[in-house]
FIKOLZA-1660 file (N, C-alpha, C; in steps of 0.1 Angstrom, whole numbers, plus 5000, padded with zeros to 4 digits):
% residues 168
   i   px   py   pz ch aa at
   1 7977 9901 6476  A  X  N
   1 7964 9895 6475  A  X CA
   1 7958 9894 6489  A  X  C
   2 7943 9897 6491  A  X  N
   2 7938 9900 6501  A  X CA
   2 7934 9884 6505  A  X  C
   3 7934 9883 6523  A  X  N
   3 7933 9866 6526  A  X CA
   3 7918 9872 6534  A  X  C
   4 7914 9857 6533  A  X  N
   4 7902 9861 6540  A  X CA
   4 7904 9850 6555  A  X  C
   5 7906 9864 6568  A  X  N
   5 7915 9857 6578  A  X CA
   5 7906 9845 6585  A  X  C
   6 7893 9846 6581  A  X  N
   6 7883 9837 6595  A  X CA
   6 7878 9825 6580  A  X  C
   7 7883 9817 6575  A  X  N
   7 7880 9805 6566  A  X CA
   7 7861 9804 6567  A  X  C
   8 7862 9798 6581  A  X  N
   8 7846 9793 6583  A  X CA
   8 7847 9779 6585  A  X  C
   9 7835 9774 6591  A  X  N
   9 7836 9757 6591  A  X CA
   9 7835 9754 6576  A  X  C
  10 7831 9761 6570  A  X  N
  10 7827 9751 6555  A  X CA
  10 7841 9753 6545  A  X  C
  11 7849 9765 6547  A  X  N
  11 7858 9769 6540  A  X CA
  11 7873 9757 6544  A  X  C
  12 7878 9755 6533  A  X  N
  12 7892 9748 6532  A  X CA
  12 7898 9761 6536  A  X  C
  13 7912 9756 6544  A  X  N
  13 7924 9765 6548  A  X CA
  13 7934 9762 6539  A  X  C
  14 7940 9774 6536  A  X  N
  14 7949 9773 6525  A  X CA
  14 7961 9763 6526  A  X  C
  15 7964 9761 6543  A  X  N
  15 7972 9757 6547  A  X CA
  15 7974 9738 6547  A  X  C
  16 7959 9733 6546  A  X  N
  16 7952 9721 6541  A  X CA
  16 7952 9719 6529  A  X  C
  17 7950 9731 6524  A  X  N
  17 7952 9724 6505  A  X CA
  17 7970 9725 6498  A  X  C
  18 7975 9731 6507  A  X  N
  18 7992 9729 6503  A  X CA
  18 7996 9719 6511  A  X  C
  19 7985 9707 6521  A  X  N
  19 7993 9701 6521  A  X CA
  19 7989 9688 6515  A  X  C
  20 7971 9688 6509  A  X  N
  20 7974 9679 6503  A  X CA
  20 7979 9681 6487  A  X  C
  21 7981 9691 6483  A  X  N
  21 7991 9692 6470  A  X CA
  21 8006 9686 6469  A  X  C
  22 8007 9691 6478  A  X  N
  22 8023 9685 6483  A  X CA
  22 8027 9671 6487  A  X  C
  23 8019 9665 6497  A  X  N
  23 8018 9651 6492  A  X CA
  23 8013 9640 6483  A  X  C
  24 8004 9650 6470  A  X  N
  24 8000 9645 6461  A  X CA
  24 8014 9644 6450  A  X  C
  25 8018 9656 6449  A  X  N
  25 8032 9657 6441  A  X CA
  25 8041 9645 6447  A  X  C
  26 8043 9644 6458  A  X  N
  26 8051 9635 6463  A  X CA
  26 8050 9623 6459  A  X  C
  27 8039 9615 6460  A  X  N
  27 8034 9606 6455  A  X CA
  27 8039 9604 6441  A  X  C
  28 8033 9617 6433  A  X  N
  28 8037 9612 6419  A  X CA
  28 8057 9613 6417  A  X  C
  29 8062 9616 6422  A  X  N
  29 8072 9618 6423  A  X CA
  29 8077 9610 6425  A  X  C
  30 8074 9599 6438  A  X  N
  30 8082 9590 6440  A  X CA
  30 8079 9579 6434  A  X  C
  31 8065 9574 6425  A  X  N
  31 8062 9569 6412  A  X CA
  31 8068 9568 6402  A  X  C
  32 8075 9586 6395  A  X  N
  32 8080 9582 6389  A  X CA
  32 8093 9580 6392  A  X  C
  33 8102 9584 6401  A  X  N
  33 8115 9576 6407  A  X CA
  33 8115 9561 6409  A  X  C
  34 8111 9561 6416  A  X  N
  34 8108 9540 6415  A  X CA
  34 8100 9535 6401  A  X  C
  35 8098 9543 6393  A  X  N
  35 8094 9536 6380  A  X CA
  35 8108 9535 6373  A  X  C
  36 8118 9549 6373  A  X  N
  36 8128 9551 6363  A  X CA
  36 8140 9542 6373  A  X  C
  37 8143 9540 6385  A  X  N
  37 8148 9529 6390  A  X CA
  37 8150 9518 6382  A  X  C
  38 8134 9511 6386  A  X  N
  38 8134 9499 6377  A  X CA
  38 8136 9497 6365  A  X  C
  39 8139 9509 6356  A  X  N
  39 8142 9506 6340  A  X CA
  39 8155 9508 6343  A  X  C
  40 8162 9509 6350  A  X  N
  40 8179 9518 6352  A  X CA
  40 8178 9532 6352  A  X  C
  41 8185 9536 6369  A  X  N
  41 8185 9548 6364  A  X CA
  41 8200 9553 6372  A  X  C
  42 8207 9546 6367  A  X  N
  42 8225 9548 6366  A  X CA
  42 8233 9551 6356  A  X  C
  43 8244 9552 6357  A  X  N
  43 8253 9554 6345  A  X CA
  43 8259 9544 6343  A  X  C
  44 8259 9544 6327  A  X  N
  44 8267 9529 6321  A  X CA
  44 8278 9531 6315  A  X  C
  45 8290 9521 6309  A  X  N
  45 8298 9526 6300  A  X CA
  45 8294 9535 6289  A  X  C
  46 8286 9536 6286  A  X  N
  46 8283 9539 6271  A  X CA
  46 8270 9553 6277  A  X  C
  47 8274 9555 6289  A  X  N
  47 8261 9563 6293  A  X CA
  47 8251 9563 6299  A  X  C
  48 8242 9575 6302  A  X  N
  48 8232 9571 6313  A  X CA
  48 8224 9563 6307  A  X  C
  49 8216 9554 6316  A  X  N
  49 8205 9543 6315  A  X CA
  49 8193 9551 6308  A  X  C
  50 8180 9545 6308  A  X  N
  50 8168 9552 6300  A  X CA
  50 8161 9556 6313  A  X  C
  51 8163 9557 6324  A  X  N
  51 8157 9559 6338  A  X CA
  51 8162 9569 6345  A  X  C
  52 8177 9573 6342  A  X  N
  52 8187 9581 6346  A  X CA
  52 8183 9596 6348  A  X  C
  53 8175 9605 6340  A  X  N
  53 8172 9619 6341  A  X CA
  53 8157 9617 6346  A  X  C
  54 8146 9607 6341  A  X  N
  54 8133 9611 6353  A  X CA
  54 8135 9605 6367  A  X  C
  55 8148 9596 6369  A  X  N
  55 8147 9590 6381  A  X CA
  55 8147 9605 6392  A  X  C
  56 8159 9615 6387  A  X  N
  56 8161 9626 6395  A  X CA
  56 8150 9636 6393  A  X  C
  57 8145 9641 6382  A  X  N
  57 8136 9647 6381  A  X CA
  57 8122 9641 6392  A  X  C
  58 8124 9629 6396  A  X  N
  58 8110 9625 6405  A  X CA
  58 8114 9625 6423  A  X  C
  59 8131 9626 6423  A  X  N
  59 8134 9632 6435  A  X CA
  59 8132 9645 6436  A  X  C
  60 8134 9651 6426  A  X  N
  60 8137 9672 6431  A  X CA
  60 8120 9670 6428  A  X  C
  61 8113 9662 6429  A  X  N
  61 8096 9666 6430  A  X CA
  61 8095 9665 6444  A  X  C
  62 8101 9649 6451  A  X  N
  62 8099 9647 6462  A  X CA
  62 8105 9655 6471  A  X  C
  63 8114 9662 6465  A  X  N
  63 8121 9666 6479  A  X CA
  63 8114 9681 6477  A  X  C
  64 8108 9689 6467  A  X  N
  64 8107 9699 6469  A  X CA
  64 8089 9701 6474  A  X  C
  65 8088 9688 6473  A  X  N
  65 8069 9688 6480  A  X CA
  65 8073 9684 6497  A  X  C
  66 8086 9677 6497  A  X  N
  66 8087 9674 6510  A  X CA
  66 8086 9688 6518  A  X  C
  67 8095 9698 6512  A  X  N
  67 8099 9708 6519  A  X CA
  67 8088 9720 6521  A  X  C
  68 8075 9719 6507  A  X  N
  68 8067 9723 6512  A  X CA
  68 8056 9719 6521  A  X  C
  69 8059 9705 6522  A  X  N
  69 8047 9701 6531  A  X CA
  69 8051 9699 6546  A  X  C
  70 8068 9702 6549  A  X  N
  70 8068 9703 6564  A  X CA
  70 8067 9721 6567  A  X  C
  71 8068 9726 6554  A  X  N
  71 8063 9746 6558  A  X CA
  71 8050 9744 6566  A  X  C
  72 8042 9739 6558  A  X  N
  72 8024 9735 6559  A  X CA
  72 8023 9733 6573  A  X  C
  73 8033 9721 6573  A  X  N
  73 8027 9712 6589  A  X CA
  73 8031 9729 6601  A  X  C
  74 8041 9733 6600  A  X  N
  74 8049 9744 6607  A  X CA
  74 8037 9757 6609  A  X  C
  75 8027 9757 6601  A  X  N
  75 8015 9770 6596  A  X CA
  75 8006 9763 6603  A  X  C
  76 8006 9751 6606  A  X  N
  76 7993 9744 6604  A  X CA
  76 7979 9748 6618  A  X  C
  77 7986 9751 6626  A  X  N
  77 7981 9758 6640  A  X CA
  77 7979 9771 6638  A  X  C
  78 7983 9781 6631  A  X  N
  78 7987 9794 6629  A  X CA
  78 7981 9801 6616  A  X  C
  79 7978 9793 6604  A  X  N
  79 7975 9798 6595  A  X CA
  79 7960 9797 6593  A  X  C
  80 7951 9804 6594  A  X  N
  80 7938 9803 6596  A  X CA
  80 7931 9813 6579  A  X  C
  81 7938 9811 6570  A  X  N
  81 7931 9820 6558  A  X CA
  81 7926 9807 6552  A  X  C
  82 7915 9819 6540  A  X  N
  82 7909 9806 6534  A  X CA
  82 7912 9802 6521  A  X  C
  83 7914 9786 6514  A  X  N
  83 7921 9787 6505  A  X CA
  83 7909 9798 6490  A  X  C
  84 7899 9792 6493  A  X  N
  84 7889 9799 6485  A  X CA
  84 7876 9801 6490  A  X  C
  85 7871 9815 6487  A  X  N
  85 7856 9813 6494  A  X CA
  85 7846 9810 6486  A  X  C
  86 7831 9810 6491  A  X  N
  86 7822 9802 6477  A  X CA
  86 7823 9810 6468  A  X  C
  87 7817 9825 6471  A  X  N
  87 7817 9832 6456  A  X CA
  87 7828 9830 6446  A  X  C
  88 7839 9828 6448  A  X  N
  88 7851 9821 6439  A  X CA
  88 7852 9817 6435  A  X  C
  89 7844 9800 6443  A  X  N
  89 7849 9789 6435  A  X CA
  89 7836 9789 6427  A  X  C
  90 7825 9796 6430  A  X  N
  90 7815 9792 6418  A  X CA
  90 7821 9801 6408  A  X  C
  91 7827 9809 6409  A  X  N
  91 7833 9815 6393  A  X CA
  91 7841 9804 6390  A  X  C
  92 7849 9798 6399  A  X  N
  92 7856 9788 6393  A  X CA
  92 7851 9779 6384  A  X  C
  93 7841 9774 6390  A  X  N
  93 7834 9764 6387  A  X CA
  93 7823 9764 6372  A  X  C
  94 7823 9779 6374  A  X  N
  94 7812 9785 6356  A  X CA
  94 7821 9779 6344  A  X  C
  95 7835 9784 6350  A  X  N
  95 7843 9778 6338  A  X CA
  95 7848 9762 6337  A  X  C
  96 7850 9753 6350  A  X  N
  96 7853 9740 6350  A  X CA
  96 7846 9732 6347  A  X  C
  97 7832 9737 6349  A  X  N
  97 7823 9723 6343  A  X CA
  97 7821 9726 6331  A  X  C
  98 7816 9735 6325  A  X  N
  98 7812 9738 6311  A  X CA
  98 7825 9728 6300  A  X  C
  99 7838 9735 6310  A  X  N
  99 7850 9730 6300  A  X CA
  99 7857 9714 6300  A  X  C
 100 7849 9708 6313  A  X  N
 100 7848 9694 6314  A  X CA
 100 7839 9690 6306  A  X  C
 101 7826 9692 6305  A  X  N
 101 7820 9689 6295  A  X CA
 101 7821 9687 6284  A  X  C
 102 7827 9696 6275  A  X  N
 102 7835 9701 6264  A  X CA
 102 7841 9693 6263  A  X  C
 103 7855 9686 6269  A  X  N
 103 7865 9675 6266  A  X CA
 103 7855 9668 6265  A  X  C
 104 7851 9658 6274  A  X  N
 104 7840 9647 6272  A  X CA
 104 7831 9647 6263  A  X  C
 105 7825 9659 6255  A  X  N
 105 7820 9661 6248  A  X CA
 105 7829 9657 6229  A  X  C
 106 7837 9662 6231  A  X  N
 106 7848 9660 6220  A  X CA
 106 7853 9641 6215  A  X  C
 107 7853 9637 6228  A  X  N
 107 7856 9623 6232  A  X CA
 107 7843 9616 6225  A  X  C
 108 7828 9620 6228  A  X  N
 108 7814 9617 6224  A  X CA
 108 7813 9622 6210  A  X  C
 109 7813 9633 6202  A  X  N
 109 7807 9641 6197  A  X CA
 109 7816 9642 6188  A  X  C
 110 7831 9640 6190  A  X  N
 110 7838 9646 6181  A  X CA
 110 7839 9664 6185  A  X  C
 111 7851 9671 6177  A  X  N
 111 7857 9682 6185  A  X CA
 111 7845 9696 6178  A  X  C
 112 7843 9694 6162  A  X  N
 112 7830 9708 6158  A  X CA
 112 7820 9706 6162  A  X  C
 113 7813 9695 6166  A  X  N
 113 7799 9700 6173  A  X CA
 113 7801 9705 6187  A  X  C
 114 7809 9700 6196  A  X  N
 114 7814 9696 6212  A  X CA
 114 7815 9716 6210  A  X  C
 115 7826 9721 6199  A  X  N
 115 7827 9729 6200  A  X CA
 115 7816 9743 6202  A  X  C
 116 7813 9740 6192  A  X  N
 116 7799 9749 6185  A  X CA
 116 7792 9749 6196  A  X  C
 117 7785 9736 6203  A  X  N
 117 7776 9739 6218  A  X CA
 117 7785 9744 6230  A  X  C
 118 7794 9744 6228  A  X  N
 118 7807 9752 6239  A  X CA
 118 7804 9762 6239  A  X  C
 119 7805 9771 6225  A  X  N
 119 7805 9785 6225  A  X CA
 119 7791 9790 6220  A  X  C
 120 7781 9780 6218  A  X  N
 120 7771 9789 6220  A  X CA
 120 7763 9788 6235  A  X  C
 121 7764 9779 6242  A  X  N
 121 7756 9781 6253  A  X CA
 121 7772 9791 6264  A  X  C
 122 7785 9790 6259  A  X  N
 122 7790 9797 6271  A  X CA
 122 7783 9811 6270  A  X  C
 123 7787 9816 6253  A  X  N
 123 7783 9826 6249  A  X CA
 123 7771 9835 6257  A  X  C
 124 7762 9830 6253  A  X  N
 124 7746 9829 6263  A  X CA
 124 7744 9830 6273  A  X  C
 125 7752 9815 6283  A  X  N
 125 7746 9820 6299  A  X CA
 125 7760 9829 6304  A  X  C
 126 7769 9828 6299  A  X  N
 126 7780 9837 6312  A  X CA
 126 7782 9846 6301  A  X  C
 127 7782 9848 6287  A  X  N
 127 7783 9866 6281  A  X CA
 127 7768 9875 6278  A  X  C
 128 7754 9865 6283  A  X  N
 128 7741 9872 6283  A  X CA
 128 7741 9877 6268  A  X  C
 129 7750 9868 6257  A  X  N
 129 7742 9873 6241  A  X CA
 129 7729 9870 6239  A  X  C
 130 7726 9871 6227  A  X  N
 130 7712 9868 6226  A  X CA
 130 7716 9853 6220  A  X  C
 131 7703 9847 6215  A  X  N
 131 7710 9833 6209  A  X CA
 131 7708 9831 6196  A  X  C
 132 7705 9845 6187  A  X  N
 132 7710 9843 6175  A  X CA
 132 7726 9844 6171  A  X  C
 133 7731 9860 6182  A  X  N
 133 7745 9862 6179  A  X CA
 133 7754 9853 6186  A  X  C
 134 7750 9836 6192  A  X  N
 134 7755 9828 6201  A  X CA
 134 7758 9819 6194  A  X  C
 135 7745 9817 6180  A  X  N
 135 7747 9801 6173  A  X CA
 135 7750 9809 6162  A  X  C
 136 7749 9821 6156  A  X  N
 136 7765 9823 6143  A  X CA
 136 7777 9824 6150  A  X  C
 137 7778 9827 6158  A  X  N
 137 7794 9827 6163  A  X CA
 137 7800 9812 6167  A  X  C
 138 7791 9803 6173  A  X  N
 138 7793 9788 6174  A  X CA
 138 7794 9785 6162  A  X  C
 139 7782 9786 6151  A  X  N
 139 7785 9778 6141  A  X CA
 139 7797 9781 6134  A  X  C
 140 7798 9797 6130  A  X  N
 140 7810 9800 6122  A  X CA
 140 7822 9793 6126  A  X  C
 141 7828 9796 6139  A  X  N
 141 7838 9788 6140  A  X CA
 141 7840 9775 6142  A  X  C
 142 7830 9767 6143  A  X  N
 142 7831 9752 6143  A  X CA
 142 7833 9752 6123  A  X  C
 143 7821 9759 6118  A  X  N
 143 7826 9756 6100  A  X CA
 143 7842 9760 6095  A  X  C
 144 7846 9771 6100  A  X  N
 144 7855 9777 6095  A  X CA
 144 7871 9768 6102  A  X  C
 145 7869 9758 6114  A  X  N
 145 7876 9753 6120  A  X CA
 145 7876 9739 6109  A  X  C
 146 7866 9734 6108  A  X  N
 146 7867 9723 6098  A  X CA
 146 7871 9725 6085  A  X  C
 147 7871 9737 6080  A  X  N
 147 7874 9740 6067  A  X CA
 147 7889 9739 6069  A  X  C
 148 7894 9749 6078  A  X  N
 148 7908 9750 6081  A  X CA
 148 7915 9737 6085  A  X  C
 149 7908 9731 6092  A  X  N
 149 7918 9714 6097  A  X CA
 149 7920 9702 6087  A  X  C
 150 7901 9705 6086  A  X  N
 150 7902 9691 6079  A  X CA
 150 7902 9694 6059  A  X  C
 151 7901 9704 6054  A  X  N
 151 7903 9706 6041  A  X CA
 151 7916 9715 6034  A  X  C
 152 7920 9726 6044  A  X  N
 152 7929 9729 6039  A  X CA
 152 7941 9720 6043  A  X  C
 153 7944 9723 6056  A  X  N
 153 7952 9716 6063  A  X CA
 153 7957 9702 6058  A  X  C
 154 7945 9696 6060  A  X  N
 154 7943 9678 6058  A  X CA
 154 7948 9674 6072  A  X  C
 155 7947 9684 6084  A  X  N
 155 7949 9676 6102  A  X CA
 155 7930 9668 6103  A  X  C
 156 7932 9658 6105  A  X  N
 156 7922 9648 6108  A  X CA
 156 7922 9654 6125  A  X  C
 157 7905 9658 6126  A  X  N
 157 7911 9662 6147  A  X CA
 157 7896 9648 6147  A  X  C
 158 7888 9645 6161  A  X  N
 158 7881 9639 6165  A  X CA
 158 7865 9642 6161  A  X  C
 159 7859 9634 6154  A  X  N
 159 7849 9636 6145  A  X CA
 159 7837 9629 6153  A  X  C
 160 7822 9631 6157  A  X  N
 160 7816 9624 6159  A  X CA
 160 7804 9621 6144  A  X  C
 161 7793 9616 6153  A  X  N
 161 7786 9614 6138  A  X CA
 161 7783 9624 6131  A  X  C
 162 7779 9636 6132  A  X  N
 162 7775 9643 6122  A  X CA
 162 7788 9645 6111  A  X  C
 163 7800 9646 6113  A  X  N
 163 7810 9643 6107  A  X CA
 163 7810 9633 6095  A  X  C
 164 7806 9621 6099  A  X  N
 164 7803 9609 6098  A  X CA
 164 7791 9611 6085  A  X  C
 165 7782 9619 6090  A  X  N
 165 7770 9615 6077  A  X CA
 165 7773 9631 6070  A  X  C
 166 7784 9636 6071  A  X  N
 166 7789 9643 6057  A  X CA
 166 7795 9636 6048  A  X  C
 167 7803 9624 6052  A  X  N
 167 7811 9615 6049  A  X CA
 167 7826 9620 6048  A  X  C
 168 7831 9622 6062  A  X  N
 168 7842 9624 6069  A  X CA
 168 7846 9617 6081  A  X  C
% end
């Protein structure tokens, strides 16, 4: 994978974002070790405690963010690539917000409408369909998703009102 050697003032270094990942992991790591601590996380007559296998699983976090976050500090003079450049992260970003919205939307809306406007505006601005072949392909699968969940199935998923004034 090709690095792009001169970052820029505005560009993160890759070597800054492994280290705040690394001390983010850490963090949660030693969270959850001192959470499984305090329930027990030793061995008893009768066997390990209920704390016993995440207490270690939150050390091999810590110890393995430790190890990458003193690599980092060791680059930290020396490593000058970027972790992403703009044109990147706005691809990134076509797909992050749309799909943040989407969850939030699901939470609001319930999951077949949230859906249906998912894939018809993704459809649209980032596949350039037209917007008749955008809202059958949204609607079909939002209809054909409720048929399949909530009538064949009988899986209940997150309903907003229109749901609601079908009387579901």
């Amino acid at each position: 994978m090709a690095h792009n050697p001169d970052p820029g003032p505005s560009a993160a270094r890759t070597v800054v974002v492994d280290l705040a990942v690394a001390a983010t992991i850490f963090a949660l790591g030693a969270l959850v070790a001192w959470d499984s601590h305090r329930l027990g996380s030793g061995w008893v007559e009768d066997g390990p405690q209920s704390g016993y296998f995440p207490f270690y699983i939150g050390l091999l976090l810590c110890i393995s963010s430790t190890v990458v976050f003193v690599q980092g500090v060791r680059k930290l003079g020396s490593d000058r690539n970027a972790f992403v450049t703009a044109p990147r992260f706005r691809q990134v970003l076509v797909i992050l917000v749309p799909s943040a919205c989407y969850v939030l939307g699901v939470q609001l809306i319930g999951i077949y409408v949230s859906s249906m406007v998912f894939i018809v505006l993704f459809m649209k601005i980032v596949g350039k369909y037209t917007w008749l072949r955008s809202t059958l392909v949204g609607a079909g699968v939002s209809v054909i998703s409720f048929l399949l969940f909530e009538i064949w199935f009988k899986i209940p998923l997150p309903k907003g009102p229109v749901e609601k004034l079908l009387g579901y």
